[in-house]
PQR file of N, CA, C, O and H, with PARSE charges and radii, in Angstrom:
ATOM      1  N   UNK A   1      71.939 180.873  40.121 -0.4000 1.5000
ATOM      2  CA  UNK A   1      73.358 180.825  39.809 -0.0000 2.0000
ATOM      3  C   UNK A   1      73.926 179.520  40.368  0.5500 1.7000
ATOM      4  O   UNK A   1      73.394 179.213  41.436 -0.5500 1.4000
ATOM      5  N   UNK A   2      75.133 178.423  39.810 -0.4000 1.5000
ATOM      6  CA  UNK A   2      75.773 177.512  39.847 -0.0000 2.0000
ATOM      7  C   UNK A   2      76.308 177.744  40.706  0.5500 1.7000
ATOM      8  O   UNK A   2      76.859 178.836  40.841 -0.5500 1.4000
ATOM      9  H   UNK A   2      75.565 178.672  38.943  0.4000 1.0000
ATOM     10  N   UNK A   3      76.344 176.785  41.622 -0.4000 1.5000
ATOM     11  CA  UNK A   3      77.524 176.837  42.478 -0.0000 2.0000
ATOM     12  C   UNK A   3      79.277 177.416  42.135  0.5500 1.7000
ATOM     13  O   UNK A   3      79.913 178.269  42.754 -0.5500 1.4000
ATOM     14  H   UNK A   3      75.896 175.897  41.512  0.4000 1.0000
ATOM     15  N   UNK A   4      79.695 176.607  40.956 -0.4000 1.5000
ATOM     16  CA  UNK A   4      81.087 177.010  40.460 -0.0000 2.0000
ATOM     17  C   UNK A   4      80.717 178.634  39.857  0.5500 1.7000
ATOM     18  O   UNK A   4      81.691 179.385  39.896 -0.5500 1.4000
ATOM     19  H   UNK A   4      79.178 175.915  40.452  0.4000 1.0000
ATOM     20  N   UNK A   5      79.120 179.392  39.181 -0.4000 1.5000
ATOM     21  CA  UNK A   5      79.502 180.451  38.759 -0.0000 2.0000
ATOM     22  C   UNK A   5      79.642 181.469  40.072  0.5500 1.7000
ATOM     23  O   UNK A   5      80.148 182.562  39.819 -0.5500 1.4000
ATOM     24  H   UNK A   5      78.328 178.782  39.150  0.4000 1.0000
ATOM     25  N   UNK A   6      79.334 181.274  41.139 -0.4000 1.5000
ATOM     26  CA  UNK A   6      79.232 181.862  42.286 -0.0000 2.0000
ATOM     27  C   UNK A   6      80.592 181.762  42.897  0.5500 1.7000
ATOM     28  O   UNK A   6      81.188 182.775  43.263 -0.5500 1.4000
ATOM     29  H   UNK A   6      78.923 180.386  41.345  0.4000 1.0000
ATOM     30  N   UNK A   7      81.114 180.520  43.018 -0.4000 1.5000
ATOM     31  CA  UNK A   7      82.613 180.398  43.546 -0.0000 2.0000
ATOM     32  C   UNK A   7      83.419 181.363  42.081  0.5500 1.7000
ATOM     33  O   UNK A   7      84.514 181.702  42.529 -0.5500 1.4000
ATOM     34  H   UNK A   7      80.630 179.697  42.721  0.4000 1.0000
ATOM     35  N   UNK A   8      83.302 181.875  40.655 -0.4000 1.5000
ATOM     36  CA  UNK A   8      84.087 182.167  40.111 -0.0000 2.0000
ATOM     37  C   UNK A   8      83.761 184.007  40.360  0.5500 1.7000
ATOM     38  O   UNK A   8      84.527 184.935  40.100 -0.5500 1.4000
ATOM     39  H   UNK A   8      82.413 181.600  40.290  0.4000 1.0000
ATOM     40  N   UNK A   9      82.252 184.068  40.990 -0.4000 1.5000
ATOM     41  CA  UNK A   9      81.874 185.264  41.025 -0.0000 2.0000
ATOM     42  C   UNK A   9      82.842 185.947  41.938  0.5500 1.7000
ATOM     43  O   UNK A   9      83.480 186.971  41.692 -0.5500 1.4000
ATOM     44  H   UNK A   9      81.630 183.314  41.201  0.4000 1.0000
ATOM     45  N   UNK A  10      82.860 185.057  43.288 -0.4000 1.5000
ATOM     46  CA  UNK A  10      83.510 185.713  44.366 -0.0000 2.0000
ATOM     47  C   UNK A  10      85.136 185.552  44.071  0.5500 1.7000
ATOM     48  O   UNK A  10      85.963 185.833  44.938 -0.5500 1.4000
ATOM     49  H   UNK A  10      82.342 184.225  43.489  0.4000 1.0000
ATOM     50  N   UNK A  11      85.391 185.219  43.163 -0.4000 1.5000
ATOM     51  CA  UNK A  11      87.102 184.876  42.721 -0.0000 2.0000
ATOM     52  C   UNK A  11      87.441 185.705  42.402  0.5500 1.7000
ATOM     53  O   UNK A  11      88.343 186.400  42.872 -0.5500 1.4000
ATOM     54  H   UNK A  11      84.720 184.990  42.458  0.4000 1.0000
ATOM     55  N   UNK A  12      86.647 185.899  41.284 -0.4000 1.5000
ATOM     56  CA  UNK A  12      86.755 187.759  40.514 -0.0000 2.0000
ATOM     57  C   UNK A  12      86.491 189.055  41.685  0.5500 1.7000
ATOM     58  O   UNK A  12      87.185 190.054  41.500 -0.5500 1.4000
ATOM     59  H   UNK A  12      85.915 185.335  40.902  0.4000 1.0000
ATOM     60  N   UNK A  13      85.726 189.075  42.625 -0.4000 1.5000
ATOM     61  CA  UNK A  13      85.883 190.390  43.377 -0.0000 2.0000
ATOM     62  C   UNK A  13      86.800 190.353  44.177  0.5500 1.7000
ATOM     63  O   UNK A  13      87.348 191.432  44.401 -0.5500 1.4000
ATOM     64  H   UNK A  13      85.162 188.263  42.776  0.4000 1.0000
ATOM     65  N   UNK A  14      87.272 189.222  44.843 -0.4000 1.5000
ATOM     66  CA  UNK A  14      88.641 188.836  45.448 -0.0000 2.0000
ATOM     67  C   UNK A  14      89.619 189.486  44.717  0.5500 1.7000
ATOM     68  O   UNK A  14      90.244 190.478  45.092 -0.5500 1.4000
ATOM     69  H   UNK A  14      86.827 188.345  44.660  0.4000 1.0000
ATOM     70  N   UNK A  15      89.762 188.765  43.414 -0.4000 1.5000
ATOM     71  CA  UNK A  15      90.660 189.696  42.629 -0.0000 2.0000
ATOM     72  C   UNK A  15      91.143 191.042  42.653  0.5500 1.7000
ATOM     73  O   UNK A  15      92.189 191.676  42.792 -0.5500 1.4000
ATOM     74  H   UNK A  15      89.253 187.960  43.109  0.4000 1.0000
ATOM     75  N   UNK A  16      89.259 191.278  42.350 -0.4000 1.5000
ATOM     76  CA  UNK A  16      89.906 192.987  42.069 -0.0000 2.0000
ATOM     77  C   UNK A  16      89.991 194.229  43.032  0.5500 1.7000
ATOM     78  O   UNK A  16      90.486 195.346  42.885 -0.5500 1.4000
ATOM     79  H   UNK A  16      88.410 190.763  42.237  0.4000 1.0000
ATOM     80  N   UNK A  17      89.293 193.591  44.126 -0.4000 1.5000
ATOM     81  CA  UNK A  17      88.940 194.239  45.313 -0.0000 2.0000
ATOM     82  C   UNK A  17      90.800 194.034  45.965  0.5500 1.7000
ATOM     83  O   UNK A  17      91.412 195.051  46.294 -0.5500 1.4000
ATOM     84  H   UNK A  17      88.891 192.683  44.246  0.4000 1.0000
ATOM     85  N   UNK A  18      91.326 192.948  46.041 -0.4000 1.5000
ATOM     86  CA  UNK A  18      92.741 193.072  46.223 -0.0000 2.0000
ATOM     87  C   UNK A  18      93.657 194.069  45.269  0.5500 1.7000
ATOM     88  O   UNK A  18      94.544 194.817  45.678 -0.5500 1.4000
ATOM     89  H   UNK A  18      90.829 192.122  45.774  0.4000 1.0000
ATOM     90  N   UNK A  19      93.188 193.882  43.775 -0.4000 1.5000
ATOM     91  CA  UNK A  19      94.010 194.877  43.166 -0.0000 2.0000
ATOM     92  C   UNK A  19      93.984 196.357  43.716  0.5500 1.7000
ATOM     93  O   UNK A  19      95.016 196.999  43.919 -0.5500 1.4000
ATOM     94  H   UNK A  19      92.468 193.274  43.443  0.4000 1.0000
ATOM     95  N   UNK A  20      92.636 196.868  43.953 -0.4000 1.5000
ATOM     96  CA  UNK A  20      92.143 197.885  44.159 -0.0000 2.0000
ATOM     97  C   UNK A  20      92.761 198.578  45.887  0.5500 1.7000
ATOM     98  O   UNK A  20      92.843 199.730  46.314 -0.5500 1.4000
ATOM     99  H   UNK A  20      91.799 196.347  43.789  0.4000 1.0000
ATOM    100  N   UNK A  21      93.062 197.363  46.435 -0.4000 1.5000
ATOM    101  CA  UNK A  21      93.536 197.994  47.687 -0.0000 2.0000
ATOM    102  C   UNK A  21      94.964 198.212  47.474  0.5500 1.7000
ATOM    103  O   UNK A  21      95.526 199.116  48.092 -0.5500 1.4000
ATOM    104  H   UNK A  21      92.996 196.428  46.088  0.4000 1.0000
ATOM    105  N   UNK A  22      95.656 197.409  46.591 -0.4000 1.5000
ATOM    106  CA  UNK A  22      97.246 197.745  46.410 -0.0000 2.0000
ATOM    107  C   UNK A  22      97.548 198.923  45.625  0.5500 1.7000
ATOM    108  O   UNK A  22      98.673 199.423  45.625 -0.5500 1.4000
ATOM    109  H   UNK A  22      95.199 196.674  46.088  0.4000 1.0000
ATOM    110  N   UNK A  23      96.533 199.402  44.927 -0.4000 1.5000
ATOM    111  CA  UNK A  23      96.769 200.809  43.833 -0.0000 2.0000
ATOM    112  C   UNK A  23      96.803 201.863  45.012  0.5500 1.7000
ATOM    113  O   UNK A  23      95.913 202.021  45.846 -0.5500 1.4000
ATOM    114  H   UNK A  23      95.619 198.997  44.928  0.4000 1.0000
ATOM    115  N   UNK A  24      98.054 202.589  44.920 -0.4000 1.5000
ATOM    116  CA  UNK A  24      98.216 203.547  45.970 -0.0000 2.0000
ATOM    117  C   UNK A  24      98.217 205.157  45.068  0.5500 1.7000
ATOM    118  O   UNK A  24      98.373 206.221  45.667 -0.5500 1.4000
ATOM    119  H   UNK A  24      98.778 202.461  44.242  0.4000 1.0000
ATOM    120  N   UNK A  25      98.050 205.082  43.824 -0.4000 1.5000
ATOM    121  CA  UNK A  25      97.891 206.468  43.668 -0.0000 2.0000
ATOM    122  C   UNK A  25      96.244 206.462  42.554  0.5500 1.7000
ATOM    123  O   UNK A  25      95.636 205.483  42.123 -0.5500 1.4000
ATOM    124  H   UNK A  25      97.924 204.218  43.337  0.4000 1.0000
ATOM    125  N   UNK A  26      95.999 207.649  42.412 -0.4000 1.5000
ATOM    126  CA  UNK A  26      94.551 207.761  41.451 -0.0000 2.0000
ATOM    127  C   UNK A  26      94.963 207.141  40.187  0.5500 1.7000
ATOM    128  O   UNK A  26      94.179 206.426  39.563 -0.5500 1.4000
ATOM    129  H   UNK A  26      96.494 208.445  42.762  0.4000 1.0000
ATOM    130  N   UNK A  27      96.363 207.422  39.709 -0.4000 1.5000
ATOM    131  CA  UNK A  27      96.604 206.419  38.212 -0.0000 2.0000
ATOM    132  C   UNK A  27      96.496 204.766  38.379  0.5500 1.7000
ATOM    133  O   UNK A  27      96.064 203.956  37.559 -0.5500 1.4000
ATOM    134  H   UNK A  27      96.999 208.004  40.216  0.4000 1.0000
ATOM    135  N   UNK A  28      96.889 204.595  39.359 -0.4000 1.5000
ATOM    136  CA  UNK A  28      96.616 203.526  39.617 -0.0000 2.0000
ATOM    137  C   UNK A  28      95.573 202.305  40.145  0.5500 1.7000
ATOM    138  O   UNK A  28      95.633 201.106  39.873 -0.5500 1.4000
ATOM    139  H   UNK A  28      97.240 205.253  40.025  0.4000 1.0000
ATOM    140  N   UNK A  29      94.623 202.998  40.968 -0.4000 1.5000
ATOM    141  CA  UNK A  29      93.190 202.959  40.690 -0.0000 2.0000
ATOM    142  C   UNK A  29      92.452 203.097  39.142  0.5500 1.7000
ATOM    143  O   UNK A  29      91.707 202.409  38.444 -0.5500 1.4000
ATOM    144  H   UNK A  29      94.574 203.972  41.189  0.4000 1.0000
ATOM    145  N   UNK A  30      92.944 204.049  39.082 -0.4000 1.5000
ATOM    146  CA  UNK A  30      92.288 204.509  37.197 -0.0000 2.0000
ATOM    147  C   UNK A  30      92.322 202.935  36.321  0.5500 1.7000
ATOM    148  O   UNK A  30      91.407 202.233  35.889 -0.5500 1.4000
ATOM    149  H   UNK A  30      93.549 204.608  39.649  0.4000 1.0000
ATOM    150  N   UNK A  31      93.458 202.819  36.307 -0.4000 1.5000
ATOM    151  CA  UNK A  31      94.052 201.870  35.569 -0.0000 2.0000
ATOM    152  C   UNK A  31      93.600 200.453  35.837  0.5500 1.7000
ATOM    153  O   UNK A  31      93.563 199.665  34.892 -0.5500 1.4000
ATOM    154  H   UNK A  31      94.201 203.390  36.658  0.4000 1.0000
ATOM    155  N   UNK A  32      93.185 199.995  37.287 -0.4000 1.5000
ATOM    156  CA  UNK A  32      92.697 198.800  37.832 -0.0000 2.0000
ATOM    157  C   UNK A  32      91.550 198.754  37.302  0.5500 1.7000
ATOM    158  O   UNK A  32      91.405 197.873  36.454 -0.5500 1.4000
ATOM    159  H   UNK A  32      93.215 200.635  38.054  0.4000 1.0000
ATOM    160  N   UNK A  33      90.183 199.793  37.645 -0.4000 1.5000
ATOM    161  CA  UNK A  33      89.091 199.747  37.438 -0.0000 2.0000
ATOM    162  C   UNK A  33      88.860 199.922  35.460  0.5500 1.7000
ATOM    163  O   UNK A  33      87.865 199.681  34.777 -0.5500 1.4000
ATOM    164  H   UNK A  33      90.301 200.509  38.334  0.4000 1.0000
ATOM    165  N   UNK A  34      90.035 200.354  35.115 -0.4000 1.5000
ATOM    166  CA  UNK A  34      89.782 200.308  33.275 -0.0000 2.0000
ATOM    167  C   UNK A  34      89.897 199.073  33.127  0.5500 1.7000
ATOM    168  O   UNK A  34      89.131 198.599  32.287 -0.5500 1.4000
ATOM    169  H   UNK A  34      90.844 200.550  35.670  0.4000 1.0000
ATOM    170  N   UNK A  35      90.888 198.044  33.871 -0.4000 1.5000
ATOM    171  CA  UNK A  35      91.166 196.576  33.555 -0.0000 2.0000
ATOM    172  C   UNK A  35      89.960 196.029  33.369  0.5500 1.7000
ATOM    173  O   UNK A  35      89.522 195.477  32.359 -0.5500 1.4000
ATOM    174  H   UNK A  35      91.510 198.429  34.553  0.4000 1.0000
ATOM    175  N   UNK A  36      89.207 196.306  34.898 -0.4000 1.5000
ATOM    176  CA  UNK A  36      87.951 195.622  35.579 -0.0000 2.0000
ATOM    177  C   UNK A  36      87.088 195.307  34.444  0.5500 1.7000
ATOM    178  O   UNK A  36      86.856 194.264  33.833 -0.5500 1.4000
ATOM    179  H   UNK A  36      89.563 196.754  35.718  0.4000 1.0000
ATOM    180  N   UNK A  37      86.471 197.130  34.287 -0.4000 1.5000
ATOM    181  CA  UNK A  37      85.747 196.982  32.893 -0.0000 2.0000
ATOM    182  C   UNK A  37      85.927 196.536  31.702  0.5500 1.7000
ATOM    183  O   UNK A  37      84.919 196.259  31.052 -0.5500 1.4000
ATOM    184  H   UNK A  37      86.659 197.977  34.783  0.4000 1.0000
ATOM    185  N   UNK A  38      87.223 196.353  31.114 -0.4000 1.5000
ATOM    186  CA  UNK A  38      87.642 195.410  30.309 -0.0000 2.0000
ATOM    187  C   UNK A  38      87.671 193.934  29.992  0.5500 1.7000
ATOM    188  O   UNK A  38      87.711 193.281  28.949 -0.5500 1.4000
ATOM    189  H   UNK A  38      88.042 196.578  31.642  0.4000 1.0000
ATOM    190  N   UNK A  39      87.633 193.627  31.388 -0.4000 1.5000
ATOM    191  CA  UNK A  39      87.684 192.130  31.515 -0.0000 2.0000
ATOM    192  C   UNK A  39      86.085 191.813  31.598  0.5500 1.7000
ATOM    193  O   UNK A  39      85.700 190.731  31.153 -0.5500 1.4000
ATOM    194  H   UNK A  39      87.601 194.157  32.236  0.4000 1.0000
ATOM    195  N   UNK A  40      85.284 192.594  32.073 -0.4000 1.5000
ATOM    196  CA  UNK A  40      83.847 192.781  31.775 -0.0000 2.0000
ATOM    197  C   UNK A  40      83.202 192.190  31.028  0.5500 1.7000
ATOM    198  O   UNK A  40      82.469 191.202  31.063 -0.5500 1.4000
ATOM    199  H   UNK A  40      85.597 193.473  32.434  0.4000 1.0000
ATOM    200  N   UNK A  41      83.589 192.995  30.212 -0.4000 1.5000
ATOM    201  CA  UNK A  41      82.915 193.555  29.059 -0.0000 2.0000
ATOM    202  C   UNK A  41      83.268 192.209  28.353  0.5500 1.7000
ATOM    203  O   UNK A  41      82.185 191.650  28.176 -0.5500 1.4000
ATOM    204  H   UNK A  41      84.186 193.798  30.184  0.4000 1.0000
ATOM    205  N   UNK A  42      84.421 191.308  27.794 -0.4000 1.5000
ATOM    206  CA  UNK A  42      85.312 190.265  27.259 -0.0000 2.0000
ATOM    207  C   UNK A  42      84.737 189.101  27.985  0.5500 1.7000
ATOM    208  O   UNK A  42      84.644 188.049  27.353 -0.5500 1.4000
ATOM    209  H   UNK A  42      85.301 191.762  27.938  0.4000 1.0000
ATOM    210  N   UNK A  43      84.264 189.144  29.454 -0.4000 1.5000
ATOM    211  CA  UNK A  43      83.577 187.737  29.488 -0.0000 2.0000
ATOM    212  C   UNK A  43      81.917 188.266  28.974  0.5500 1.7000
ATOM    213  O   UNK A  43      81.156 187.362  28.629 -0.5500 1.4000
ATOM    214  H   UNK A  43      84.340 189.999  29.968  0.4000 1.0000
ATOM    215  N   UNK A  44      81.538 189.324  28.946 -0.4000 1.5000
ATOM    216  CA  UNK A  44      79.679 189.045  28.374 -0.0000 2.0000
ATOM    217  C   UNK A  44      80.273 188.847  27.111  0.5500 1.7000
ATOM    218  O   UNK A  44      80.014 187.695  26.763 -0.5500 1.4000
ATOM    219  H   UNK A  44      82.156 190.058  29.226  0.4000 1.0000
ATOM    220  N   UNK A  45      81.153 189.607  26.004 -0.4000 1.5000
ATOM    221  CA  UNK A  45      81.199 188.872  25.186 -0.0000 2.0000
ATOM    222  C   UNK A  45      81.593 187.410  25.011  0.5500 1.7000
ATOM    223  O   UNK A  45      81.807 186.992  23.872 -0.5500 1.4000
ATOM    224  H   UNK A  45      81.363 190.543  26.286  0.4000 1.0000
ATOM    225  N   UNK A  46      81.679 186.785  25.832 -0.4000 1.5000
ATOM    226  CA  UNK A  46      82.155 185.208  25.443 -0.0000 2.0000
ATOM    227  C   UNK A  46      80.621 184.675  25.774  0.5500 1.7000
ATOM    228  O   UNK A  46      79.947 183.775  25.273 -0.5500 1.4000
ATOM    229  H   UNK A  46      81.505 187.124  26.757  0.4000 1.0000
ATOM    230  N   UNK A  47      80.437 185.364  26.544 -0.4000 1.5000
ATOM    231  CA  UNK A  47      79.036 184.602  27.144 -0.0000 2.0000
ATOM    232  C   UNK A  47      77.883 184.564  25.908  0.5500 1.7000
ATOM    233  O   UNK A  47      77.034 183.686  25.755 -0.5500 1.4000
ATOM    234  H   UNK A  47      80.985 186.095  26.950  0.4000 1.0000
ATOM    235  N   UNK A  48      78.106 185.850  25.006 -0.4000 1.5000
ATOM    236  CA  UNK A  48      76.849 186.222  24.016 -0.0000 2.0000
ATOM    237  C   UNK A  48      76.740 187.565  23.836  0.5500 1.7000
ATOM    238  O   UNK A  48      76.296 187.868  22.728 -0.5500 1.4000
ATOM    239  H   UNK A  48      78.796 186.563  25.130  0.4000 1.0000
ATOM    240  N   UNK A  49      77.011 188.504  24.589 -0.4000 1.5000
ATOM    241  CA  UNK A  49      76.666 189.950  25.375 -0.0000 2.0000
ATOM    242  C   UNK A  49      77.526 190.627  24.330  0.5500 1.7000
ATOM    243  O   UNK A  49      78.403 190.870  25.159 -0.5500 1.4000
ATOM    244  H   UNK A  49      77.372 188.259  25.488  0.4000 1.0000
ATOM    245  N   UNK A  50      78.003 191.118  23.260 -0.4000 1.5000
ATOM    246  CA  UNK A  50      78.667 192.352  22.851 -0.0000 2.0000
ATOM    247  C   UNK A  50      78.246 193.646  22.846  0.5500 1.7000
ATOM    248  O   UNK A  50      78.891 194.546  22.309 -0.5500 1.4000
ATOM    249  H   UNK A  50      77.291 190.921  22.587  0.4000 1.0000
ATOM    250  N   UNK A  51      77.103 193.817  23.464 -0.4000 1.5000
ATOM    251  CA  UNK A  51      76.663 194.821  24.056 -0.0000 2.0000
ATOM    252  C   UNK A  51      77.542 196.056  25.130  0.5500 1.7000
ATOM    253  O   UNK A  51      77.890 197.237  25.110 -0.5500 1.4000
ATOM    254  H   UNK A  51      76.579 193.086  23.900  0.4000 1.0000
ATOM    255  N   UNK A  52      77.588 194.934  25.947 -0.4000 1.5000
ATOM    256  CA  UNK A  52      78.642 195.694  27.110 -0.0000 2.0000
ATOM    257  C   UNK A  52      80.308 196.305  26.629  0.5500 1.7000
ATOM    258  O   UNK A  52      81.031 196.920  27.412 -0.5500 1.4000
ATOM    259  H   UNK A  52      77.306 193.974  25.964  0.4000 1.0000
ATOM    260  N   UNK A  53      80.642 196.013  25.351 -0.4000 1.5000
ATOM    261  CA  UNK A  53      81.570 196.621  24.949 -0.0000 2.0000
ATOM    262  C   UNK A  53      81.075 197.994  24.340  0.5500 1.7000
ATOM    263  O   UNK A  53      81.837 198.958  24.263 -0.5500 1.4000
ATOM    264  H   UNK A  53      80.054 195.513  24.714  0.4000 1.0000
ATOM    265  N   UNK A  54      79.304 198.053  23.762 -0.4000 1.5000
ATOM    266  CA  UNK A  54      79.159 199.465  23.461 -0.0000 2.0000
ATOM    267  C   UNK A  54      78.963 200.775  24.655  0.5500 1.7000
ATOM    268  O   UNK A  54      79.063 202.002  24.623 -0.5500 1.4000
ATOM    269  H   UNK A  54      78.685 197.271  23.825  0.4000 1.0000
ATOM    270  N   UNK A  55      78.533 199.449  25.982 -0.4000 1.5000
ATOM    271  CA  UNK A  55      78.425 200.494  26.879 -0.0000 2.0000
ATOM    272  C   UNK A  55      79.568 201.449  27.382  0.5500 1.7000
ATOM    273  O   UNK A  55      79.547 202.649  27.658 -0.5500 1.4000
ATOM    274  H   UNK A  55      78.451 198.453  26.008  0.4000 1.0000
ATOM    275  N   UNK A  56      80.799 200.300  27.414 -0.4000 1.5000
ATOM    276  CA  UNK A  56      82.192 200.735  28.077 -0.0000 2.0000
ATOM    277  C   UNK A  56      82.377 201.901  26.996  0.5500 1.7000
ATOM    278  O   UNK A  56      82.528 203.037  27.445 -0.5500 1.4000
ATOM    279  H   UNK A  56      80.816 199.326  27.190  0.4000 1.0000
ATOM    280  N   UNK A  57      82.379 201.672  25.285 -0.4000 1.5000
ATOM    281  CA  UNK A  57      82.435 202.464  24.708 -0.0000 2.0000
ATOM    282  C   UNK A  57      81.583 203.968  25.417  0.5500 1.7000
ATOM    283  O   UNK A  57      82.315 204.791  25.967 -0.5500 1.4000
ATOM    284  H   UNK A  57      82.256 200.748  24.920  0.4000 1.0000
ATOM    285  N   UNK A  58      80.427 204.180  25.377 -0.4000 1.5000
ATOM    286  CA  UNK A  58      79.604 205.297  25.303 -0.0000 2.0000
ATOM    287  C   UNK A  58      80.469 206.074  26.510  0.5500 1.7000
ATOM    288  O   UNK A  58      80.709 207.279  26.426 -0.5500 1.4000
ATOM    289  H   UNK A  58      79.832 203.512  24.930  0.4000 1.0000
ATOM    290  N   UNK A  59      81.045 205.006  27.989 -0.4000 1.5000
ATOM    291  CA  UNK A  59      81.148 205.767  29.143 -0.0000 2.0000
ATOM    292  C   UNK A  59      82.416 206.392  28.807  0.5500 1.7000
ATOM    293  O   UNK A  59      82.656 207.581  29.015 -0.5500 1.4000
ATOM    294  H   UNK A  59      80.850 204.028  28.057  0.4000 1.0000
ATOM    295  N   UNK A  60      83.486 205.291  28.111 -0.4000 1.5000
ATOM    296  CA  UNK A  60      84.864 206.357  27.633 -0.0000 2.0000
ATOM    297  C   UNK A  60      84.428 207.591  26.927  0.5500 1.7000
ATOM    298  O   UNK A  60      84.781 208.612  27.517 -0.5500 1.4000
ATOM    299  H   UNK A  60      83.291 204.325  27.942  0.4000 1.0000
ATOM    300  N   UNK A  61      83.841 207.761  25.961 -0.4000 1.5000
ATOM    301  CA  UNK A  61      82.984 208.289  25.394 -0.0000 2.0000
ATOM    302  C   UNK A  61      82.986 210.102  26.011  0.5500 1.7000
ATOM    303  O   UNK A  61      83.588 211.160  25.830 -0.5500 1.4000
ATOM    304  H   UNK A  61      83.554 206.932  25.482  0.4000 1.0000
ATOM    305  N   UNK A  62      82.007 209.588  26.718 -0.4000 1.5000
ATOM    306  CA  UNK A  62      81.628 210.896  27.525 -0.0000 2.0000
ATOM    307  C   UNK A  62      82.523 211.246  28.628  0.5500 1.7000
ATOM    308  O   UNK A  62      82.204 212.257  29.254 -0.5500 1.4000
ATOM    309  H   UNK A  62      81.518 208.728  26.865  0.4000 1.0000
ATOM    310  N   UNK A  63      83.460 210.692  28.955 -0.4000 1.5000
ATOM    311  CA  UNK A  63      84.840 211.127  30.077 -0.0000 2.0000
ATOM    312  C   UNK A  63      85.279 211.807  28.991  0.5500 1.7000
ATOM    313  O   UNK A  63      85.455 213.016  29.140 -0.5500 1.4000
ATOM    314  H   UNK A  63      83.719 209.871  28.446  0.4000 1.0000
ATOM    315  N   UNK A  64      85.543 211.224  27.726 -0.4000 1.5000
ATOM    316  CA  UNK A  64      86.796 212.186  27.015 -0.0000 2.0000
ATOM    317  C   UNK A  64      86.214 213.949  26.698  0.5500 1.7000
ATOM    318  O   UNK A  64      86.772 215.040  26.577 -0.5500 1.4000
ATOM    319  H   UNK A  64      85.400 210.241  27.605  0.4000 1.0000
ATOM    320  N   UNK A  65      84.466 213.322  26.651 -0.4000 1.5000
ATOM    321  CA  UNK A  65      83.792 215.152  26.789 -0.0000 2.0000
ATOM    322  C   UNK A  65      83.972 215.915  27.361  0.5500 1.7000
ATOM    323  O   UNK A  65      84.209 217.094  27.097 -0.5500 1.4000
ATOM    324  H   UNK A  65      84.013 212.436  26.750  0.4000 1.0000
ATOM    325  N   UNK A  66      83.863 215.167  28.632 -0.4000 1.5000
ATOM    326  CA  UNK A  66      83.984 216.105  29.918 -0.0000 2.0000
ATOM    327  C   UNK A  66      85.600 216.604  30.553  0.5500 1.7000
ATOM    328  O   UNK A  66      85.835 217.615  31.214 -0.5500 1.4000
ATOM    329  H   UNK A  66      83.670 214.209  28.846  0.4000 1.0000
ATOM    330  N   UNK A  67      86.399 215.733  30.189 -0.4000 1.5000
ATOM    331  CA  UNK A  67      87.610 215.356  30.396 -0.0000 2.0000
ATOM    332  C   UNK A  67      88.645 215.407  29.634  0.5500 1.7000
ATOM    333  O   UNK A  67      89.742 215.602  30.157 -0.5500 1.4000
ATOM    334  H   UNK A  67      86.208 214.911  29.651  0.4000 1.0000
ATOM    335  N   UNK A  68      88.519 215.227  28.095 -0.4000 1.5000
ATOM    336  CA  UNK A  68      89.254 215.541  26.671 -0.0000 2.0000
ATOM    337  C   UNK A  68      90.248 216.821  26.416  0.5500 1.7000
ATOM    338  O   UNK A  68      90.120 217.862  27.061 -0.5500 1.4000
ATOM    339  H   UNK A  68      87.627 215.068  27.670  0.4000 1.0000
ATOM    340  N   UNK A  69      91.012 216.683  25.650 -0.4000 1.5000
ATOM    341  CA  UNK A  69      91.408 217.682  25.269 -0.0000 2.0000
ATOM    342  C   UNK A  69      90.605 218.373  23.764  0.5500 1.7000
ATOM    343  O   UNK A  69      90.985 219.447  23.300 -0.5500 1.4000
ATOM    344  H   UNK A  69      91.116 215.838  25.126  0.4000 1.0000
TER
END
């Protein structure tokens, strides 16, 4: 790994690891970590990866099974 992809690696957990400590209720956690995976998923696709959007798919997926109305 590049030096700059390593400085952007630790930028991003900075990020979200700060978001994650300011979310003070479970919706709000919920909601950080849906970002997370979103933003994920949107850089493998830039990278090449549209894969990781079927994964995020499969995991919403099976919450709404277990979890759905």
């Amino acid at each position: 790994m590049k030096r700059s992809e390593k400085r952007a690696a630790a930028n991003r957990a900075l990020h979200w690891n700060r978001k994650l400590a300011e979310a003070q209720t479970p919706e709000q956690r919920a909601t950080v970590w849906l970002n997370l995976a979103r933003s994920a998923a949107a850089r493998a696709e830039r990278e090449g990866d549209t894969s990781v959007w079927d994964a995020l798919a499969e995991v919403a997926q099976e919450f709404h099974t277990r979890h759905g109305t």
